[in-house]
N, CA, C and O atoms as a Maestro MAE file, in Angstrom:
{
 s_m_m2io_version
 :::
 2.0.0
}

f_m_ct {
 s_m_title
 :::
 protein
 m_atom[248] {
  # First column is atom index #
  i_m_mmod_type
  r_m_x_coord
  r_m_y_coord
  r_m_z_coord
  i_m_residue_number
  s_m_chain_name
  s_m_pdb_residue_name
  s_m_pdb_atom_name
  i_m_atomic_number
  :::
  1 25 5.367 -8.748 -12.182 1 A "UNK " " N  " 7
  2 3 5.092 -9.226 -10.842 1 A "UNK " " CA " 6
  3 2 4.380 -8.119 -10.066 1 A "UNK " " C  " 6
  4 15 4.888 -7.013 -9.884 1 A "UNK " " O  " 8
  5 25 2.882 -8.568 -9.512 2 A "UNK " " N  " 7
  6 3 2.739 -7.552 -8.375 2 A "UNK " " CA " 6
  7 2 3.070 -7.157 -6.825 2 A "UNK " " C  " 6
  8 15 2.397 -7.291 -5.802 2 A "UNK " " O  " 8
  9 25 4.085 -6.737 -7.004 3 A "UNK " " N  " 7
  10 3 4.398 -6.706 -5.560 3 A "UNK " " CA " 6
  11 2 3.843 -5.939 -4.233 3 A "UNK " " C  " 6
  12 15 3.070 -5.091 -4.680 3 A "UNK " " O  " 8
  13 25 3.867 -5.848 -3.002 4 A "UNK " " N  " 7
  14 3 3.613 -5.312 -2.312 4 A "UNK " " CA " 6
  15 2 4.505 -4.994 -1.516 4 A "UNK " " C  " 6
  16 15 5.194 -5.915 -1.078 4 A "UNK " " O  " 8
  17 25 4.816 -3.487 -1.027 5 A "UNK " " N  " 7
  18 3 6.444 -3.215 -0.159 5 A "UNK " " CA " 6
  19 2 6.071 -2.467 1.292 5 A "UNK " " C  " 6
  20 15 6.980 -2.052 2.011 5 A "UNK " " O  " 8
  21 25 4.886 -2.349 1.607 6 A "UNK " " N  " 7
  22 3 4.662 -2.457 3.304 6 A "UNK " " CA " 6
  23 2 3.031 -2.321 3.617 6 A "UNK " " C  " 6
  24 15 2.233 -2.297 2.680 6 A "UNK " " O  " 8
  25 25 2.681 -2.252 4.724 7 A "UNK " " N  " 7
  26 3 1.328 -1.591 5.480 7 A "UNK " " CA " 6
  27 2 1.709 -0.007 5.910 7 A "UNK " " C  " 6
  28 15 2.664 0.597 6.399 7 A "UNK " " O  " 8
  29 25 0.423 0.265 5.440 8 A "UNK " " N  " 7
  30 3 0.556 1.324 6.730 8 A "UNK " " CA " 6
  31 2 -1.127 1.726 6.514 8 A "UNK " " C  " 6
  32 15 -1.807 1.011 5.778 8 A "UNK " " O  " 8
  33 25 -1.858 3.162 7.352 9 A "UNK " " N  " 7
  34 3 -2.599 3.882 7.206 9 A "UNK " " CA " 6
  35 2 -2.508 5.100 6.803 9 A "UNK " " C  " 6
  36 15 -1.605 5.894 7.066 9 A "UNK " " O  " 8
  37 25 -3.623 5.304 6.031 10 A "UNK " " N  " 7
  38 3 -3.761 6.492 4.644 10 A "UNK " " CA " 6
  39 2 -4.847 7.063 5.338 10 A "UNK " " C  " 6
  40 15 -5.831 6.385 5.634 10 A "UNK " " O  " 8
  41 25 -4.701 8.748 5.734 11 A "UNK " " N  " 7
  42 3 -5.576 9.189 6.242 11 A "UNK " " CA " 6
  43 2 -6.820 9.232 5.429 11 A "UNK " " C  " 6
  44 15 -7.915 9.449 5.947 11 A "UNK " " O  " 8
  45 25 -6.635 9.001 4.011 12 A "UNK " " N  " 7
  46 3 -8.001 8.477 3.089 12 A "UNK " " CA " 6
  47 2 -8.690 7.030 2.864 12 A "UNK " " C  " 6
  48 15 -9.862 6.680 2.730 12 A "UNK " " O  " 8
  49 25 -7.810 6.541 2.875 13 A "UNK " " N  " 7
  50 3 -8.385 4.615 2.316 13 A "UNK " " CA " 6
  51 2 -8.235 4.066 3.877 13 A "UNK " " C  " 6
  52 15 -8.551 2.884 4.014 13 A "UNK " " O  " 8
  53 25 -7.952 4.514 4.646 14 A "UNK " " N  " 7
  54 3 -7.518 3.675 6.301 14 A "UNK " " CA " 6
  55 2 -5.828 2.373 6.055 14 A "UNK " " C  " 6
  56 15 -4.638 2.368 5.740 14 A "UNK " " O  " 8
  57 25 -6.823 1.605 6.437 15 A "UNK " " N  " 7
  58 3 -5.705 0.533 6.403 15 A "UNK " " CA " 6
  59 2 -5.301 0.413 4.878 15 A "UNK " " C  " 6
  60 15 -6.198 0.637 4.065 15 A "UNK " " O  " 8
  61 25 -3.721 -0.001 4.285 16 A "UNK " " N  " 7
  62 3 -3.646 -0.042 3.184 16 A "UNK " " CA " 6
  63 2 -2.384 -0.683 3.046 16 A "UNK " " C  " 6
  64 15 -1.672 -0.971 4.008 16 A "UNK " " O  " 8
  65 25 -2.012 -0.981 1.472 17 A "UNK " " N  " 7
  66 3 -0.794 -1.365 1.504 17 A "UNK " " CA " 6
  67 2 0.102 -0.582 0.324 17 A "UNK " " C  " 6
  68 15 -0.163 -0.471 -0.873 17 A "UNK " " O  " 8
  69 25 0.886 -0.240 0.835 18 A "UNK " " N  " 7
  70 3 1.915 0.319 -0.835 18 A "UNK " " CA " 6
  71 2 2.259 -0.935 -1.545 18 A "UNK " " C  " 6
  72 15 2.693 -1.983 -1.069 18 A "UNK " " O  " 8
  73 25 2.004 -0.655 -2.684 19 A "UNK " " N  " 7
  74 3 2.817 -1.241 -4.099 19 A "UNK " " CA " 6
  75 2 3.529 -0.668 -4.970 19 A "UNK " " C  " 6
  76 15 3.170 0.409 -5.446 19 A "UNK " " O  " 8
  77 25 4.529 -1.198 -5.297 20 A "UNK " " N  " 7
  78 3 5.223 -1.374 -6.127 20 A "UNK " " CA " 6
  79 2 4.624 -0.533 -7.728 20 A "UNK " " C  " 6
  80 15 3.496 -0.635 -8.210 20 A "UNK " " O  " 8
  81 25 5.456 0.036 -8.115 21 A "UNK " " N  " 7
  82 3 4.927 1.326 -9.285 21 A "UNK " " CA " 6
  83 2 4.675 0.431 -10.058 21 A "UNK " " C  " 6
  84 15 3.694 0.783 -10.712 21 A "UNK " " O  " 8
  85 25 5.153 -0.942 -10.478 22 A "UNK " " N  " 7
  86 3 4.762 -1.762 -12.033 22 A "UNK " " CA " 6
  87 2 3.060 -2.442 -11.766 22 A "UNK " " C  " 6
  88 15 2.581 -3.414 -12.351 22 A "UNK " " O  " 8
  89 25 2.507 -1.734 -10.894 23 A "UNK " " N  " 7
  90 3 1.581 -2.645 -10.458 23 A "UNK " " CA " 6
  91 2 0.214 -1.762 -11.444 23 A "UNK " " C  " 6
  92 15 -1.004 -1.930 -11.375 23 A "UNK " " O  " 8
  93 25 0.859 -1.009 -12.141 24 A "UNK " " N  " 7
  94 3 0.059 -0.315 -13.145 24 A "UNK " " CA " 6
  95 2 -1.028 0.963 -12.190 24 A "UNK " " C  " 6
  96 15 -0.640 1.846 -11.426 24 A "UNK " " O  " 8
  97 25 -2.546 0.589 -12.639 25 A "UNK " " N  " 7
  98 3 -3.519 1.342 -11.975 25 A "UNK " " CA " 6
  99 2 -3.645 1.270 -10.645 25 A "UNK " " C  " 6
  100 15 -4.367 2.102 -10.095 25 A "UNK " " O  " 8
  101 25 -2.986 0.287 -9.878 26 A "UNK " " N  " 7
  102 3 -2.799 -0.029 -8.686 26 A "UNK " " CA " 6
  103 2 -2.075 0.906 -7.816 26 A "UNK " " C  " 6
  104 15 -2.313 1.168 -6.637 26 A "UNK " " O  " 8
  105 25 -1.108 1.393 -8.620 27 A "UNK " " N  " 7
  106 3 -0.282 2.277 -7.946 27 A "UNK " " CA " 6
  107 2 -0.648 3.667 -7.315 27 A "UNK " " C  " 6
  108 15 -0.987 4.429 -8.221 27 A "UNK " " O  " 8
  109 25 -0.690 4.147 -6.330 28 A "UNK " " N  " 7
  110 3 0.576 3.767 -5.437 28 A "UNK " " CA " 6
  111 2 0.188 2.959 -3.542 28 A "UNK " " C  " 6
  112 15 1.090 2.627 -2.773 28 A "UNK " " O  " 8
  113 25 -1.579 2.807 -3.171 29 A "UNK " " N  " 7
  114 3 -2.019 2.358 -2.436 29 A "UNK " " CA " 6
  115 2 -2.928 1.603 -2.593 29 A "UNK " " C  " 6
  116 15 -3.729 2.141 -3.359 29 A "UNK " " O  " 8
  117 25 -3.342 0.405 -2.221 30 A "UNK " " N  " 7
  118 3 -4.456 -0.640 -2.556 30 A "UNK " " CA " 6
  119 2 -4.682 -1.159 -0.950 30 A "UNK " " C  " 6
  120 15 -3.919 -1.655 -0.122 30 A "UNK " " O  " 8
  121 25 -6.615 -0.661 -0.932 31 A "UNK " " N  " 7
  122 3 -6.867 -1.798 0.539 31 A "UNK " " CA " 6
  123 2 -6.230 -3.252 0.537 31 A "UNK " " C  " 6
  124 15 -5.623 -3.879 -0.332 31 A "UNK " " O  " 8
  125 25 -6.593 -3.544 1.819 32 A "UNK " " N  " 7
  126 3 -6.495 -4.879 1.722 32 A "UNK " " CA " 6
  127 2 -6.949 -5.810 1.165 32 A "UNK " " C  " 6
  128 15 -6.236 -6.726 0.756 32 A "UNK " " O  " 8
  129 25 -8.646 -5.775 0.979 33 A "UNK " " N  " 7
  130 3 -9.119 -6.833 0.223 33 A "UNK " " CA " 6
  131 2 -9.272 -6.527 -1.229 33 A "UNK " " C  " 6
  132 15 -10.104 -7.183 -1.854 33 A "UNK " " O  " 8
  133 25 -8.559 -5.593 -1.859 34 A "UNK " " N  " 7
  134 3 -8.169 -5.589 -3.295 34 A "UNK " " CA " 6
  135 2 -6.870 -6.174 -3.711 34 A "UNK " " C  " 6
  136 15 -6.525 -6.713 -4.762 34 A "UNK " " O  " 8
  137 25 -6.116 -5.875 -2.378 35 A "UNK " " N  " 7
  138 3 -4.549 -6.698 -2.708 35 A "UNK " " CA " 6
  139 2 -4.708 -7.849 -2.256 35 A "UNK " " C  " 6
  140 15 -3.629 -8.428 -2.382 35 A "UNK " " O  " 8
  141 25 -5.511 -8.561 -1.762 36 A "UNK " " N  " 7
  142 3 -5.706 -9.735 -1.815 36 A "UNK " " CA " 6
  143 2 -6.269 -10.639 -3.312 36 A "UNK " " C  " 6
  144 15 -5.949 -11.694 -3.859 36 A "UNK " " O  " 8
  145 25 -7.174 -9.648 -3.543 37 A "UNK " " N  " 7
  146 3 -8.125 -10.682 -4.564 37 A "UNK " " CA " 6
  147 2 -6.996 -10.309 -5.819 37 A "UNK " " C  " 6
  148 15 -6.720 -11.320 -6.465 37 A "UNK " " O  " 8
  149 25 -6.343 -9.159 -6.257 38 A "UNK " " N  " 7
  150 3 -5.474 -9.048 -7.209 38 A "UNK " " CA " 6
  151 2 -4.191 -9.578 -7.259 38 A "UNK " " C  " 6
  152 15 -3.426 -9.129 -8.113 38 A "UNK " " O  " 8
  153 25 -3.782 -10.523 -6.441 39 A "UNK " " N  " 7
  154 3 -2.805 -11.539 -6.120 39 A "UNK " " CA " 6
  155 2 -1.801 -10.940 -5.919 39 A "UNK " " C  " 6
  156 15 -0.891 -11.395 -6.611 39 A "UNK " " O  " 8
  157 25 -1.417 -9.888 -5.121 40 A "UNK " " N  " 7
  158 3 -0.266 -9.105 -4.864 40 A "UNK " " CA " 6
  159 2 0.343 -10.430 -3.773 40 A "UNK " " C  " 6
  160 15 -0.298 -11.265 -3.135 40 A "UNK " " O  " 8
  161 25 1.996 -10.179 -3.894 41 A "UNK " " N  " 7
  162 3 2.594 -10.925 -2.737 41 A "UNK " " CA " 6
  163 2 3.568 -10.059 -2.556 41 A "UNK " " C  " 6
  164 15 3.711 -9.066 -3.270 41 A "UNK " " O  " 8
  165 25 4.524 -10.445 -1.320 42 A "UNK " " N  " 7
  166 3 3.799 -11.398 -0.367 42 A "UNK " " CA " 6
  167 2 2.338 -11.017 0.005 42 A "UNK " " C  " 6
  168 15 1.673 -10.049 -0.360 42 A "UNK " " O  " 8
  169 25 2.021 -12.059 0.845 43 A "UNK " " N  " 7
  170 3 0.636 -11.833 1.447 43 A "UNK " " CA " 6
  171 2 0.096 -10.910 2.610 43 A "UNK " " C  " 6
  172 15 0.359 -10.965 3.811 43 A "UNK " " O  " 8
  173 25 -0.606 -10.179 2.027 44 A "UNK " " N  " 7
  174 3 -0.895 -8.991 2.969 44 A "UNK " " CA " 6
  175 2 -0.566 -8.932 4.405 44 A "UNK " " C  " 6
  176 15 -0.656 -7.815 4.916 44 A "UNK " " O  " 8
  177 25 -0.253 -9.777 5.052 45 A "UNK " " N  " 7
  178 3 -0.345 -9.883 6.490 45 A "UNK " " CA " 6
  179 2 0.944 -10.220 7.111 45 A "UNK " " C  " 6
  180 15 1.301 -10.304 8.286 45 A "UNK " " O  " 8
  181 25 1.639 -10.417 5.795 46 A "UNK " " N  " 7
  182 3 3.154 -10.803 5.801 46 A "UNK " " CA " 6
  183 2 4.100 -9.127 6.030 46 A "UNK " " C  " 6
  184 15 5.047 -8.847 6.766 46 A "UNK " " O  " 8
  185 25 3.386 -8.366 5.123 47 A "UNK " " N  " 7
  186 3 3.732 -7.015 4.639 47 A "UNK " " CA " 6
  187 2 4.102 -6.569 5.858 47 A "UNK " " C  " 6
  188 15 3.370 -6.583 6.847 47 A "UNK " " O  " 8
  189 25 5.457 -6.087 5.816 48 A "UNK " " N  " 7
  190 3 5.877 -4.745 6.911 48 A "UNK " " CA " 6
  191 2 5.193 -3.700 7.560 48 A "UNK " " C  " 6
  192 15 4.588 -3.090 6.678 48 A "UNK " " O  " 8
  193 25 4.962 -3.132 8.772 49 A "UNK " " N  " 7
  194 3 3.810 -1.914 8.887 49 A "UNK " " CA " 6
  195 2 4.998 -0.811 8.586 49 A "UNK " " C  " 6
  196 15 6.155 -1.221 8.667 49 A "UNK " " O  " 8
  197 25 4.745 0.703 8.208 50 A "UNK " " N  " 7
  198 3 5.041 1.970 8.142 50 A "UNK " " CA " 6
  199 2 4.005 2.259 8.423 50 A "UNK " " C  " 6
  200 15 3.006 2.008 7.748 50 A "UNK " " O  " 8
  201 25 4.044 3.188 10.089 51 A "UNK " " N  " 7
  202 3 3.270 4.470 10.277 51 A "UNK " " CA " 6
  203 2 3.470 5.584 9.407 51 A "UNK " " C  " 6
  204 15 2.555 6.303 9.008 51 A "UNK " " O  " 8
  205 25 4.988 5.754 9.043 52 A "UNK " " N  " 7
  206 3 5.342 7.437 8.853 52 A "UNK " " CA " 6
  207 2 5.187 7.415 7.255 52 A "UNK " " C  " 6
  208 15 5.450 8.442 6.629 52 A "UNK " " O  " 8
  209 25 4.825 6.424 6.686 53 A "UNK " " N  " 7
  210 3 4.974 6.703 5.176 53 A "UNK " " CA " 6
  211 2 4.155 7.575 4.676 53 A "UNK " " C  " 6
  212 15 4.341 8.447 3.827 53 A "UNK " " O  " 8
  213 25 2.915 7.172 5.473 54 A "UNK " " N  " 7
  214 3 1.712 8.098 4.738 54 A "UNK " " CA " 6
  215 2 1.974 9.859 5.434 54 A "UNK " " C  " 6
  216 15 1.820 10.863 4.739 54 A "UNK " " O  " 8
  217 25 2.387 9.889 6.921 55 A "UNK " " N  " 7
  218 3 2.361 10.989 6.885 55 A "UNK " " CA " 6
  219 2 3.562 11.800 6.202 55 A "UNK " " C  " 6
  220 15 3.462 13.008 5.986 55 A "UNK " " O  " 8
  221 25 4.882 10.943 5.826 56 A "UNK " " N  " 7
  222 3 5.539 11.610 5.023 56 A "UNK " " CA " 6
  223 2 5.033 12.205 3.764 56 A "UNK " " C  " 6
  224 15 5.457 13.276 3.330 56 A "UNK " " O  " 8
  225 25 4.260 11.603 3.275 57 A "UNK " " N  " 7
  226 3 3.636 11.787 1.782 57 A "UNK " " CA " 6
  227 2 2.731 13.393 1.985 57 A "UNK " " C  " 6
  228 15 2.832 14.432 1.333 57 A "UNK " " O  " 8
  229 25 1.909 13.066 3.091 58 A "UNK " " N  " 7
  230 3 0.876 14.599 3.392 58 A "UNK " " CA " 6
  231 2 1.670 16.032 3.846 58 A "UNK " " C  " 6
  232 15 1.265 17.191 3.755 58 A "UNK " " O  " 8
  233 25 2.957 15.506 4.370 59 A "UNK " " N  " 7
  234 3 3.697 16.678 4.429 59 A "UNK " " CA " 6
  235 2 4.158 17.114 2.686 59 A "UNK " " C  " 6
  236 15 4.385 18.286 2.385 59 A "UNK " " O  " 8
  237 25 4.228 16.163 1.833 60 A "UNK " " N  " 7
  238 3 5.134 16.739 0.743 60 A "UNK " " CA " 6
  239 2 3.974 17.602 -0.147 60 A "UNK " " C  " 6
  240 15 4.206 18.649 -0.751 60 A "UNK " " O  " 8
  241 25 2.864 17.008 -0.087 61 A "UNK " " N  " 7
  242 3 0.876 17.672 -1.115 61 A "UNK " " CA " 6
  243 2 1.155 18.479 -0.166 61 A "UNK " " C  " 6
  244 15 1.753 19.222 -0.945 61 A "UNK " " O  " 8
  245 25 1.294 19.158 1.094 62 A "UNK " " N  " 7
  246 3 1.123 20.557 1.589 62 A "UNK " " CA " 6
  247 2 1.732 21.545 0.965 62 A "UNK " " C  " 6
  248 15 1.599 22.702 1.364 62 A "UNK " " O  " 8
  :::
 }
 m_bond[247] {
  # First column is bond index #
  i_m_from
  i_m_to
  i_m_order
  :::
  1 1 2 1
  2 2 3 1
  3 3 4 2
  4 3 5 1
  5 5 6 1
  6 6 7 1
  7 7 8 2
  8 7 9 1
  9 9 10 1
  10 10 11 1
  11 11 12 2
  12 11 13 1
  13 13 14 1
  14 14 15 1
  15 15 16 2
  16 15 17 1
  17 17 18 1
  18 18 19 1
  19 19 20 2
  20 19 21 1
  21 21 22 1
  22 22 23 1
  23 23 24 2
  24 23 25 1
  25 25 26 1
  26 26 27 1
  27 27 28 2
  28 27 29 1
  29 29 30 1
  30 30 31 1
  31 31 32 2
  32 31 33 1
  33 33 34 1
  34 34 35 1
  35 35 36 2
  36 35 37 1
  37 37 38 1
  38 38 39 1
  39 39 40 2
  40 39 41 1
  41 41 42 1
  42 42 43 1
  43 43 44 2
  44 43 45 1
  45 45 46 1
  46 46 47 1
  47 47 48 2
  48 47 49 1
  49 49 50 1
  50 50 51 1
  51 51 52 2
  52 51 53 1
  53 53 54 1
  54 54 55 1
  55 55 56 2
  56 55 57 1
  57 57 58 1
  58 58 59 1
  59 59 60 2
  60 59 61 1
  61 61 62 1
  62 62 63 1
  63 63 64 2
  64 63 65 1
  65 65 66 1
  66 66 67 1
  67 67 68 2
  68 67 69 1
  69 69 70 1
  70 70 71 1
  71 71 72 2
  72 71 73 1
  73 73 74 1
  74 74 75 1
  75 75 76 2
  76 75 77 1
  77 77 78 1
  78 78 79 1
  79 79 80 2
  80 79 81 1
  81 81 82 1
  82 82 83 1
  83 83 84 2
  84 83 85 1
  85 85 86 1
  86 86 87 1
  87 87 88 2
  88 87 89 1
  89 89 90 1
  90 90 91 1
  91 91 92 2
  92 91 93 1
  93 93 94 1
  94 94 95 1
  95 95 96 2
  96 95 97 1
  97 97 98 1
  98 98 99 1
  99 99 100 2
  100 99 101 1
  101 101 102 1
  102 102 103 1
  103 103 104 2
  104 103 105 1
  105 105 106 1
  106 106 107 1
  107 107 108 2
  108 107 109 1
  109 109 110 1
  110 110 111 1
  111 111 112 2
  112 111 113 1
  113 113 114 1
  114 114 115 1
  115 115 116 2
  116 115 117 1
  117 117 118 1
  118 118 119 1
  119 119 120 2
  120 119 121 1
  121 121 122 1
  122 122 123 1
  123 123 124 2
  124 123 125 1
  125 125 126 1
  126 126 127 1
  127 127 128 2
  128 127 129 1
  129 129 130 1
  130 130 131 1
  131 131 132 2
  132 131 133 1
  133 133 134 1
  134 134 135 1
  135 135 136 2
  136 135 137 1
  137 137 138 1
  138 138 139 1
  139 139 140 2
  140 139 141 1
  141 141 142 1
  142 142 143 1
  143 143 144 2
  144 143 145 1
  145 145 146 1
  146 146 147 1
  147 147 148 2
  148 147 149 1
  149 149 150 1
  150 150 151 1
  151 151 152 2
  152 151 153 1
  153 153 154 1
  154 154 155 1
  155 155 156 2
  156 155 157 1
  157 157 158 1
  158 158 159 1
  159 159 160 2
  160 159 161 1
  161 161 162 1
  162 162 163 1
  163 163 164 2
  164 163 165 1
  165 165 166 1
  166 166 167 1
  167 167 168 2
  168 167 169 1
  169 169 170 1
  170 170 171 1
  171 171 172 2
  172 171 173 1
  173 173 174 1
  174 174 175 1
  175 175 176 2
  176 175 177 1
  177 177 178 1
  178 178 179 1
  179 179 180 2
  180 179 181 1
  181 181 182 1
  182 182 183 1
  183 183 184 2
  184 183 185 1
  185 185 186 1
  186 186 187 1
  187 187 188 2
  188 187 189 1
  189 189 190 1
  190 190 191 1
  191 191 192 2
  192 191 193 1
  193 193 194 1
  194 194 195 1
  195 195 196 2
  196 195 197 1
  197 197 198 1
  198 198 199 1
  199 199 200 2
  200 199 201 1
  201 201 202 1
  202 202 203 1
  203 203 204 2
  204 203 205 1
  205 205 206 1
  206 206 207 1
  207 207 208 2
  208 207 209 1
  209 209 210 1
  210 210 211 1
  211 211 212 2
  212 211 213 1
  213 213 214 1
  214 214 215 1
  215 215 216 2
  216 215 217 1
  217 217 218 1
  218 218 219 1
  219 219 220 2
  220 219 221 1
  221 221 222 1
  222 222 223 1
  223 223 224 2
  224 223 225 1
  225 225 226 1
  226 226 227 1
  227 227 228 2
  228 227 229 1
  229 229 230 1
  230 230 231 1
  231 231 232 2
  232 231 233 1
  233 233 234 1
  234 234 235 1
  235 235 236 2
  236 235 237 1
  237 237 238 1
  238 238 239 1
  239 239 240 2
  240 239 241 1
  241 241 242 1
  242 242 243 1
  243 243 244 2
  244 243 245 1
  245 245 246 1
  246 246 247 1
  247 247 248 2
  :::
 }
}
């Protein structure tokens, strides 16, 4: 199953969505109109927002 587990913004890709690690090459951020056309659900717009995810992540690569 490809799932999708929130929104947020990636100071690289902008708007985006996290997925789910089984989502293979997908993992670990996909725009929107790739998680659309690659049938991730729920549906993008459904997806939860996280501001802090991405900046949690840039604190940990420092």
């Amino acid at each position: 199953m490809k799932r999708g587990l929130f929104r947020t913004i990636d100071t690289f890709l902008g708007e985006c969505a996290r997925v789910h690690e089984d989502a293979g090459d997908a993992f670990p951020y996909l725009r929107p109109e790739l998680y659309r056309r690659l049938g991730f659900t729920p549906a993008y717009e459904e997806l939860p927002f996280r501001a802090d995810a991405t900046e949690a992540a840039a604190r940990r690569r420092a």
